[in-house]
PyMOL CGO cylinders between C-alpha atoms (Angstrom):
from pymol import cmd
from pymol.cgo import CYLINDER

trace = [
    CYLINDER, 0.00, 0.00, 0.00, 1.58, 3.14, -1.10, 0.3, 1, 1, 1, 1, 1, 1,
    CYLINDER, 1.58, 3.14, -1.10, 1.52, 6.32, 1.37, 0.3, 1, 1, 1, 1, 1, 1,
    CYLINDER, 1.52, 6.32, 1.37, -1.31, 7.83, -0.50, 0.3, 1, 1, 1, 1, 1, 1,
    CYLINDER, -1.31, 7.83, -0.50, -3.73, 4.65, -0.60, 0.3, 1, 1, 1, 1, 1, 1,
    CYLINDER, -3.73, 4.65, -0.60, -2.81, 4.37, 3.02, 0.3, 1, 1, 1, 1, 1, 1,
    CYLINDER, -2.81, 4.37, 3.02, -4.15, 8.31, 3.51, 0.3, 1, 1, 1, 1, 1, 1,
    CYLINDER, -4.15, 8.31, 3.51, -7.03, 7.70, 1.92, 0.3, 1, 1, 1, 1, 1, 1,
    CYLINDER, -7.03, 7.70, 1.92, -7.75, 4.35, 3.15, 0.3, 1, 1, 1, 1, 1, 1,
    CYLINDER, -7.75, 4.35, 3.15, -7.06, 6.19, 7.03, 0.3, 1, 1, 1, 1, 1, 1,
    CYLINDER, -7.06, 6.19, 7.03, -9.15, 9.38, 5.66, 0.3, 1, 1, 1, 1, 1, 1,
    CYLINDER, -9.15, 9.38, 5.66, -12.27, 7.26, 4.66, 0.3, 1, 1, 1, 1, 1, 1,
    CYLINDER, -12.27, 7.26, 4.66, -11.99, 5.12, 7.21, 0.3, 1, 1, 1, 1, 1, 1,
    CYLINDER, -11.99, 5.12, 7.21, -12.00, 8.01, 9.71, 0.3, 1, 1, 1, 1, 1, 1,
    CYLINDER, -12.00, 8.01, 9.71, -15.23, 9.80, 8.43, 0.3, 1, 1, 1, 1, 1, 1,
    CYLINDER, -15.23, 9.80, 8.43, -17.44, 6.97, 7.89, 0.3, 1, 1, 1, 1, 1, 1,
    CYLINDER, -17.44, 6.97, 7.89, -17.14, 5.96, 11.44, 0.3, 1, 1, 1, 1, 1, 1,
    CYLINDER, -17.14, 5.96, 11.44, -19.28, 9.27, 11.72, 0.3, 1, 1, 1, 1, 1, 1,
    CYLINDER, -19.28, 9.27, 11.72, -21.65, 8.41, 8.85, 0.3, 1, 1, 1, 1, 1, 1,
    CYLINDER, -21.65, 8.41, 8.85, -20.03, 11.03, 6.27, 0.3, 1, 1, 1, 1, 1, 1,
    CYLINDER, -20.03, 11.03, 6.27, -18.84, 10.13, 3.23, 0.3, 1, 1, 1, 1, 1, 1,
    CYLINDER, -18.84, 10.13, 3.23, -15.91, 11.97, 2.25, 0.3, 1, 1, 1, 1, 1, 1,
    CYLINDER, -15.91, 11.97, 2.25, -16.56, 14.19, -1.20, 0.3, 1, 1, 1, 1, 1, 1,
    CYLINDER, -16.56, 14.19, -1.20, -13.94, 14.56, -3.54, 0.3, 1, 1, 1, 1, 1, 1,
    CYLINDER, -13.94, 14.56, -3.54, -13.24, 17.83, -2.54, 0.3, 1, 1, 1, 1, 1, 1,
    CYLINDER, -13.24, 17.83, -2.54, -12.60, 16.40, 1.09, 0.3, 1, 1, 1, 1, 1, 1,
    CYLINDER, -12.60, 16.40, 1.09, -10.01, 13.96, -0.35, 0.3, 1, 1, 1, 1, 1, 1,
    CYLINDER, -10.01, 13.96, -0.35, -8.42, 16.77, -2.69, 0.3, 1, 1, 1, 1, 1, 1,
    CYLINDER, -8.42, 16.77, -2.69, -8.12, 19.30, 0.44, 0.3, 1, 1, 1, 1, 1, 1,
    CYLINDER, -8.12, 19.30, 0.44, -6.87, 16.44, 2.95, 0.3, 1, 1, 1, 1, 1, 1,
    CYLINDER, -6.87, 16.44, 2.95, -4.23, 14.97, 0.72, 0.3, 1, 1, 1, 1, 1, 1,
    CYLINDER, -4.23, 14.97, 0.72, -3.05, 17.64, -1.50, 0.3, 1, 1, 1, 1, 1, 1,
    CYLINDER, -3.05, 17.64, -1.50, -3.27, 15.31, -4.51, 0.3, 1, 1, 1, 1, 1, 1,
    CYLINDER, -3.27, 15.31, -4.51, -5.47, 16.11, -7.73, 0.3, 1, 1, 1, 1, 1, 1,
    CYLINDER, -5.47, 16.11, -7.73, -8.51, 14.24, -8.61, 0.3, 1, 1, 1, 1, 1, 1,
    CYLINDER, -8.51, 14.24, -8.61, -6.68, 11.11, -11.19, 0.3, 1, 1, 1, 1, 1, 1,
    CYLINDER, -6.68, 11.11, -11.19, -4.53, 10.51, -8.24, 0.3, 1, 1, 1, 1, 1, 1,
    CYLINDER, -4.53, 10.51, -8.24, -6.84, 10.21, -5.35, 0.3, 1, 1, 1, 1, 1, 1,
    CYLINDER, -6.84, 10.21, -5.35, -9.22, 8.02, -8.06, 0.3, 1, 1, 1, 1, 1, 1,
    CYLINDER, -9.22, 8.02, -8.06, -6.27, 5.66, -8.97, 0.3, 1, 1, 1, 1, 1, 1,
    CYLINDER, -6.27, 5.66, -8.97, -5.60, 5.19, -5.72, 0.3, 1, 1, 1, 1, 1, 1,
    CYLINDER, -5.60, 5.19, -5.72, -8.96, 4.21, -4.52, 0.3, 1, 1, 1, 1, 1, 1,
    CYLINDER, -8.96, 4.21, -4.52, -9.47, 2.18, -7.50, 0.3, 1, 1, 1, 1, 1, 1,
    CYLINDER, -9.47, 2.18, -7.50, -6.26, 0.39, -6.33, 0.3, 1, 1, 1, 1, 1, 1,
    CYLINDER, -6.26, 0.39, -6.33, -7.69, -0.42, -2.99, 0.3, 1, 1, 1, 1, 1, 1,
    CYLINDER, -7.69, -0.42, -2.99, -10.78, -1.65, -4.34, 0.3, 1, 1, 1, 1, 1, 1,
    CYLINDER, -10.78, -1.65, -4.34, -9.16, -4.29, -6.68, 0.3, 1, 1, 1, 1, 1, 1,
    CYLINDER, -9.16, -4.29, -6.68, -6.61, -5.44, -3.43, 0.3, 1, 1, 1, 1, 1, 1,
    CYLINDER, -6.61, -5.44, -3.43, -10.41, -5.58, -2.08, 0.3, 1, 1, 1, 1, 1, 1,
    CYLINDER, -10.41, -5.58, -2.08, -9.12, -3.32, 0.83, 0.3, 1, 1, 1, 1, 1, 1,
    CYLINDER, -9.12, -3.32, 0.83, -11.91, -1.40, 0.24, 0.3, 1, 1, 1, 1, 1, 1,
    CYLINDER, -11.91, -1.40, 0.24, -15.42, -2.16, -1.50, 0.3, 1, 1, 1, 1, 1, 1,
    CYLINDER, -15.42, -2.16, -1.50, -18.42, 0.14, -2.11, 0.3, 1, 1, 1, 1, 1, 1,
    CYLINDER, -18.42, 0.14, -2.11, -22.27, -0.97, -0.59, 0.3, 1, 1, 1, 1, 1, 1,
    CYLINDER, -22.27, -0.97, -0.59, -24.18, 0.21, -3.33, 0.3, 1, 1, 1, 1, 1, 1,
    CYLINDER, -24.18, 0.21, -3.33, -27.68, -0.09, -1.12, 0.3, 1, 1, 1, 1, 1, 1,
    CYLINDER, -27.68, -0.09, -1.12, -26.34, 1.28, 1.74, 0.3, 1, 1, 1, 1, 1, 1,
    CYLINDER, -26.34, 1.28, 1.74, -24.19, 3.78, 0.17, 0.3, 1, 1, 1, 1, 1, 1,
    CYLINDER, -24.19, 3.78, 0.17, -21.66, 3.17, 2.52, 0.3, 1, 1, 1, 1, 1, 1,
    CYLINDER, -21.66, 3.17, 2.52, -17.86, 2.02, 2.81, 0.3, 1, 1, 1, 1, 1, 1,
    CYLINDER, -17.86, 2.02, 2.81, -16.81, -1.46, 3.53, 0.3, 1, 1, 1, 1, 1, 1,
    CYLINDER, -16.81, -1.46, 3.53, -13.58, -2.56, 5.29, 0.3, 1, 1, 1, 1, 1, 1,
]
cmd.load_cgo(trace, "trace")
């Protein structure tokens, strides 16, 4: 897990334990990376099936 899948993994991680979702803009602002980065590196997580995506419950998965 590179450092940036491990931010975003941590940042995620962090705000759904509070119900919130983090946006986009939440990742951009938190991690200082552009938009193809942070979406690479979720991708990434969810093919290592680190992270997966519960489409009913619109919620994360760990």
């Amino acid at each position: 897990m590179t450092d940036l899948e491990r931010k975003i993994y941590r940042i995620i991680y962090n705000m759904s334990r509070f119900r919130k979702n983090p946006t986009m803009d939440d990742l951009k602002r938190k991690t200082g990376k552009g938009e193809p980065a942070i979406r690479k590196a979720v991708k990434n997580l969810i093919s290592r099936k680190e992270l997966a995506w519960d489409k009913k419950k619109r919620e994360w998965l760990f």
